[in-house]
C-alpha positions in Angstrom: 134.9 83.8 113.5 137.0 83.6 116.6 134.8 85.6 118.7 132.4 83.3 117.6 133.8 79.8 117.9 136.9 81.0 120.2 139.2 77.8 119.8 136.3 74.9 118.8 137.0 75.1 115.3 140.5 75.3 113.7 141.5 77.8 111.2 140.8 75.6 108.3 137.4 74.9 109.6 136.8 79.0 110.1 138.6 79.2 106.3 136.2 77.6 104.7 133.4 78.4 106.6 134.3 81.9 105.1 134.8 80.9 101.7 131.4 79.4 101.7 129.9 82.6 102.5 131.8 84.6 100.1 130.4 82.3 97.8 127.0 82.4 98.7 127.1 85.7 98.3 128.3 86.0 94.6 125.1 83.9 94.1 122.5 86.2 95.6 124.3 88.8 93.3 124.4 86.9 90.5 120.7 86.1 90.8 119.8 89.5 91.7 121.3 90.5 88.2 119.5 88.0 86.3 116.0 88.3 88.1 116.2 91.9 86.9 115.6 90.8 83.2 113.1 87.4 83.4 109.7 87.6 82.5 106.7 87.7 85.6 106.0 83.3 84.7 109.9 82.5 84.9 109.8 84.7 88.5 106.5 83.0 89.4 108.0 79.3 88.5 111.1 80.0 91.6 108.8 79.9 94.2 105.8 78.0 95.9 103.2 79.7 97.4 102.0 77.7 100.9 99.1 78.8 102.6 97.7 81.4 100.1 94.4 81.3 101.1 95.6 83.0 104.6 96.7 85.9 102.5 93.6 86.2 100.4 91.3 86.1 103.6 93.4 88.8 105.1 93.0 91.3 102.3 89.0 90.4 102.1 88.8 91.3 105.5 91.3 94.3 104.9 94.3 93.2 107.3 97.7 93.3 106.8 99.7 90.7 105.9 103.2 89.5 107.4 105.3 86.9 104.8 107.8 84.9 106.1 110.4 83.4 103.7 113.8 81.8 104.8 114.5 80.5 100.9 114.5 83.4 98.1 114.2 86.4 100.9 116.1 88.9 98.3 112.7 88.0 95.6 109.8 88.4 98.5 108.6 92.1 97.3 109.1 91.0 93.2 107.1 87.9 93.7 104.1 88.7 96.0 103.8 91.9 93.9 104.2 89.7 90.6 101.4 86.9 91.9 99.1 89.7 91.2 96.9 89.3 94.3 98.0 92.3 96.0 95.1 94.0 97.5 94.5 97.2 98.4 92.6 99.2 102.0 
């Protein structure tokens, strides 16, 4: 933190900038754990698909694919294989 913000930012500021990271973290864990045990529908209702039909064109037209997610990155290989639109070359 103070290679980052040097002296802009007080300790309490870096603090709890800290603590809200720690935190954030023990979610991602924690949802990690329970994602492990819900069924393919509870997965599938976490997240939105945008754009599908890009995906679907690509595997028609047997090209590879690149997802971006900045949400629920730590889900991205259970949900796209879970969708059941995987294809194959």
């Amino acid at each position: 933190m103070d290679i980052a913000f040097e002296n802009r930012m007080s300790a309490l500021e870096k603090e709890n900038i800290i603590k809200k990271c720690y935190k954030n973290l023990l979610h991602l864990i924690k949802d990690s754990i329970i994602n492990q045990s819900i069924t393919r529908e509870q997965l599938l209702e976490k997240v939105t698909f945008h754009n599908a039909h890009f995906y679907e064109e690509a595997i028609q037209r047997k090209k590879g694919v690149i997802f971006f997610d900045c949400s629920l990155w730590q889900l991205g290989n259970h949900v796209i294989s879970s969708w059941g639109k995987m294809g194959s070359y």
